[in-house]
VOMAR-994707 format. One record per residue (C-alpha): x, y, z. Coordinates in nm, 4 decimals. Layout:
          x          y          z
          X          Y          Z
...
END
This chain:
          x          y          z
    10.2966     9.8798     9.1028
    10.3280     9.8931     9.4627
    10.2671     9.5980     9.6957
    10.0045     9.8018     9.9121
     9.8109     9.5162    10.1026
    10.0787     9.4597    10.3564
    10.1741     9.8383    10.3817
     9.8693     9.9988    10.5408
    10.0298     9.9821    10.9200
    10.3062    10.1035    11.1329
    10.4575     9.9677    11.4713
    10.7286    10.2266    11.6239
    10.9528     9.9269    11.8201
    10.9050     9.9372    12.1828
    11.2711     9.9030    12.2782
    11.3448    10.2097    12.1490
    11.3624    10.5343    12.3200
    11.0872    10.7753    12.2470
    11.2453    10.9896    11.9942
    11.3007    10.6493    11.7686
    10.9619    10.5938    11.6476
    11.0234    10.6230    11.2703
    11.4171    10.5958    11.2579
    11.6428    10.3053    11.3236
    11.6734    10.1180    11.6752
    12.0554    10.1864    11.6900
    12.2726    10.2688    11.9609
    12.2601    10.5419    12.1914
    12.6109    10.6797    11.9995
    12.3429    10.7857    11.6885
    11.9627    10.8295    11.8177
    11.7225    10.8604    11.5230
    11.9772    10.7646    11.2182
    12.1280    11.1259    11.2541
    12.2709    11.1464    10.8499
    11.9064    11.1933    10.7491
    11.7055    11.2836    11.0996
    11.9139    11.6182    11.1165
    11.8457    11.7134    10.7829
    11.4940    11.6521    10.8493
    11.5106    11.9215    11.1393
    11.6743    12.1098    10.9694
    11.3593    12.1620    10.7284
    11.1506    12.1324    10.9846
    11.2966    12.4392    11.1191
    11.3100    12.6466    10.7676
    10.9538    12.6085    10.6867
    10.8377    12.7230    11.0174
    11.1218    13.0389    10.9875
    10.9528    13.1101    10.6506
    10.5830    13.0886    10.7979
    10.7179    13.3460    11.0879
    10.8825    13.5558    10.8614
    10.5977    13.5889    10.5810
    10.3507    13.6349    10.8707
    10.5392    13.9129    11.0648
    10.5843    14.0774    10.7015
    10.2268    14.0395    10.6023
    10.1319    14.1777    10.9262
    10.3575    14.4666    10.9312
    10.2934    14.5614    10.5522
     9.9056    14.4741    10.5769
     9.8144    14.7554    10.3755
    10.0155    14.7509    10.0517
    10.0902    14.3786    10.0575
     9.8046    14.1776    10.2285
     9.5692    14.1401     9.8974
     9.3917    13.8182    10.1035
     9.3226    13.6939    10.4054
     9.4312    13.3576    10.2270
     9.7689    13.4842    10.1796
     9.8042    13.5427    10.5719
     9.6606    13.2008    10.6263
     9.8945    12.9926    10.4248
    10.1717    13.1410    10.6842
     9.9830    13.0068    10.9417
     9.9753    12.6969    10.8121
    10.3521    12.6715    10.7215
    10.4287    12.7532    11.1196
    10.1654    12.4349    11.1920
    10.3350    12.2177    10.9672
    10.6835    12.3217    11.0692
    10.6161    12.3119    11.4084
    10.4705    11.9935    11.3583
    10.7813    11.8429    11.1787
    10.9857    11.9431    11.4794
    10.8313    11.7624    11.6709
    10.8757    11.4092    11.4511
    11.2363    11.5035    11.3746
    11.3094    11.6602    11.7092
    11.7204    11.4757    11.7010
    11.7818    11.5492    12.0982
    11.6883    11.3296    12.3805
    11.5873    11.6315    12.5921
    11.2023    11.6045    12.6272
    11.1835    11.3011    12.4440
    10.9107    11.1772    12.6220
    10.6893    11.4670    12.6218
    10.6597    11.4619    12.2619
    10.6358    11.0419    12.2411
    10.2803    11.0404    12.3022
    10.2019    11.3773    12.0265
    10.4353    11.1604    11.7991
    10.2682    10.8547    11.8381
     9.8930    11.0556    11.7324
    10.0970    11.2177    11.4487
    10.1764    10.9391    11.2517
     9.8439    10.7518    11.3493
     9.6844    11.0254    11.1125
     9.9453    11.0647    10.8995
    10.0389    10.7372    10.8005
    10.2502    10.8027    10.5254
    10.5328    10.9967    10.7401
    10.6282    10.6724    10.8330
    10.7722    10.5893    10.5341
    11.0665    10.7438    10.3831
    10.8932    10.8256    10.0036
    10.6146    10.9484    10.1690
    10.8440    11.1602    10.4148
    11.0640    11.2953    10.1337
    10.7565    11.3746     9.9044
    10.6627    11.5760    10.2272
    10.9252    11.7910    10.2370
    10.8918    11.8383     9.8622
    10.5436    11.9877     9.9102
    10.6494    12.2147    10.2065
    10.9544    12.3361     9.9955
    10.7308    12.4074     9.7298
    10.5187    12.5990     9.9674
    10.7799    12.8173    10.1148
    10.8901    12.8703     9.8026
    10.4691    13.0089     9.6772
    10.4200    13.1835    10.0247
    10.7670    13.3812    10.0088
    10.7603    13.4529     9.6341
    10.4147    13.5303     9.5371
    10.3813    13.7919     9.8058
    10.6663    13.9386     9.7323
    10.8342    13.8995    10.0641
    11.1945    13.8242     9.9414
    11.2601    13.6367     9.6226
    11.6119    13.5264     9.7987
    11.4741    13.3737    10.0905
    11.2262    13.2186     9.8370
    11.4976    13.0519     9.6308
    11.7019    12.9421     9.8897
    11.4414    12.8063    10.2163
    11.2276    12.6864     9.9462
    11.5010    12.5075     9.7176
    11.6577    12.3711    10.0847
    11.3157    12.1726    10.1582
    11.2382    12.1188     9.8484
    11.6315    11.9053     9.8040
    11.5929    11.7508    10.1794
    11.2129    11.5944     9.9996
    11.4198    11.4998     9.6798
    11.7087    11.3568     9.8911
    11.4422    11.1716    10.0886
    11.2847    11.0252     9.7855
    11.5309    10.9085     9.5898
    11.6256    10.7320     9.9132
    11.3051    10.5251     9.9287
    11.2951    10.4546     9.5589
    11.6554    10.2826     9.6279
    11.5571    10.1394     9.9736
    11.1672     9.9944     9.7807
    11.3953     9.8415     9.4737
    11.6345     9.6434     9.7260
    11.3091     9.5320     9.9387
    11.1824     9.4394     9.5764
    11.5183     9.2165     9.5161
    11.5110     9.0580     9.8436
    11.1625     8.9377     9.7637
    11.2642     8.8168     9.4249
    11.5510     8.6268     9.5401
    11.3335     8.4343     9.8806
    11.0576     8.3968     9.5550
    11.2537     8.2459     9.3180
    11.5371     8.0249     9.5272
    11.5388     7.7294     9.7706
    11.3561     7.9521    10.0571
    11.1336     7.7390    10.3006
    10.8188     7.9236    10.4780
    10.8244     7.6390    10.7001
    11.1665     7.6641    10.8283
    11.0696     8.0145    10.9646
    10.7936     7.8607    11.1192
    10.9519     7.6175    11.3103
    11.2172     7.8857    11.3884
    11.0086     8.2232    11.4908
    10.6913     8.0519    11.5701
    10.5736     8.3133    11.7076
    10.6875     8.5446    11.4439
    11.0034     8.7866    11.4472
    11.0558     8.9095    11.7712
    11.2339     9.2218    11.6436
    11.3592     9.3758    11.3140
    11.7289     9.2026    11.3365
    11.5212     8.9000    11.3584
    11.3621     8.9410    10.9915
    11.6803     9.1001    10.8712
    11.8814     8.7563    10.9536
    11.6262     8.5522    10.7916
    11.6473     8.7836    10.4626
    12.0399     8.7461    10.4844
    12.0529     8.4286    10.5043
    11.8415     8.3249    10.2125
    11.9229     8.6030     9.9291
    12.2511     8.4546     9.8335
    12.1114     8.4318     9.4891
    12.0275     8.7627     9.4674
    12.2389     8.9712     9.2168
    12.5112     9.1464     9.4030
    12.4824     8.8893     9.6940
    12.2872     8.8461    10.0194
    12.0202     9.1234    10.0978
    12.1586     9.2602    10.3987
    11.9444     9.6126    10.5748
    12.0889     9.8753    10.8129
    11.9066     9.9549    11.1158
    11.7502    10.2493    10.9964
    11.6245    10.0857    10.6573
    11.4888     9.7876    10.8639
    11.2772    10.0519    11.0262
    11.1293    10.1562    10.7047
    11.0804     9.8463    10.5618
    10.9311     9.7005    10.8904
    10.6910    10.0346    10.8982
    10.5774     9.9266    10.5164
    10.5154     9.5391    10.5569
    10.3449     9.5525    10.8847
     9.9689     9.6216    10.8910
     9.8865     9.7385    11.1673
     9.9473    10.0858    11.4240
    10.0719     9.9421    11.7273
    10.3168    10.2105    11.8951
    10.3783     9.9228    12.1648
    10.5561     9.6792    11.9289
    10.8946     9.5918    11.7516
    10.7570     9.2794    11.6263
    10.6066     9.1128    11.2496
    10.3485     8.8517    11.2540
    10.4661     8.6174    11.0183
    10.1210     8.6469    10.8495
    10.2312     8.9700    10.7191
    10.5933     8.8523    10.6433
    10.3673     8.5513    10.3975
    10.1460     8.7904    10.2318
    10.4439     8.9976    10.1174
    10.5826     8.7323     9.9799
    10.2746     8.6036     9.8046
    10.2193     8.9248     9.6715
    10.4909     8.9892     9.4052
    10.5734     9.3430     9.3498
    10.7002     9.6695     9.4781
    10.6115     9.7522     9.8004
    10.7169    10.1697     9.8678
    10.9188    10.2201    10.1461
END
């Protein structure tokens, strides 16, 4: 079962440049962690094509197609929720701090884009969605298959992602729990708590040697998840972890979902 008391918060780092709230703080080479962040856009931009496209045809074919308002409203909402996608995944630094501020009131009521599971199941939904809003009106069974199977493997992509990224968090707390790991030695060393996500991912290194496979070691853009899923509280003005929440991880055994 998931860990879920120290997973309630999220804390874009302020070093980062505005379009790295959710993704890793990496170099200016690859904003965002582009493998996944395009492929997020990418959706983004498919569901709100598919919300134009079964709008303009439910519009133009009102009278032998439009059995519902409803059905006209659900491609309303798929050009909301694309639209609003783009403007999390947005990959370009052009504008970036225009939509900082939208981002940051984004994720503060939708919590769970923050983390990569709850990203991917996301983009499940929305495939699945395309897929209803195309099909059952009888727009185009292609487009159906193929905009609605895209989001749909982006969310599946995503998932399987944070299942992998929650079991290694999961083995990183099961090595600290179970070898010579001192709470105190952190103390004395980030008294103040880490100071930025390298900072807890150099701790973790350094005592998971027991761990099967070897040292726990995170990339950039996993720290960002995992950092996103201990921390407990929304601060968009901090890169930092209170070492109260790094403790009550660890005295919590158990899977926390990235």
């Amino acid at each position: 079962m998931a860990n879920s008391s120290p997973g309630s918060g999220y804390a874009p780092p302020s070093e980062m440049q505005p379009t790295q709230l959710l993704e890793p703080a990496g170099s200016k080479a690859q904003p965002v962690g582009l493998h996944f962040q395009r492929l997020y856009f990418a959706a983004a931009v498919v569901v709100t094509t598919a919300g134009v496209v079964a709008a303009v045809d439910l519009i133009v074919n009102a009278a032998s197609q439009l059995e519902s308002p409803f059905d006209f409203l659900e491609s309303v909402y798929l050009v909301a929720f694309g639209l609003l996608m783009i403007v999390l995944d947005f990959p370009f630094t052009q504008g970036e701090e225009r939509l900082a501020p939208l981002r940051t009131h984004i994720y503060k009521f939708a919590l769970f884009l923050t983390r990569k599971l709850g990203r991917g199941l996301w983009y499940f939904f929305l495939g699945a969605f395309v897929f209803a809003s195309l099909w059952d009106n009888s727009i185009s069974a292609f487009l159906a298959v193929a905009l609605g199977g895209f989001c749909g493997a982006v969310g599946l992509l995503a998932c399987w992602g944070g299942i992998m990224l929650s079991k290694k968090l999961k083995v990183a707390q099961d090595a600290l729990s179970s070898g010579n790991f001192r709470m105190d030695t952190v103390r004395r060393e980030f008294p103040n708590g880490f100071s930025s996500p390298q900072a807890f991912n150099e701790v973790i290194q350094k005592n998971t040697g027991n761990a099967p496979g070897g040292a726990v070691s995170f990339s950039d853009e996993e720290l960002m998840y995992v950092m996103n899923s201990l921390r407990r509280t929304f601060s968009p003005a901090s890169s930092t972890m209170d070492l109260v929440d790094f403790e009550e991880w660890l005295a919590h055994p158990g899977w926390t979902l990235v």
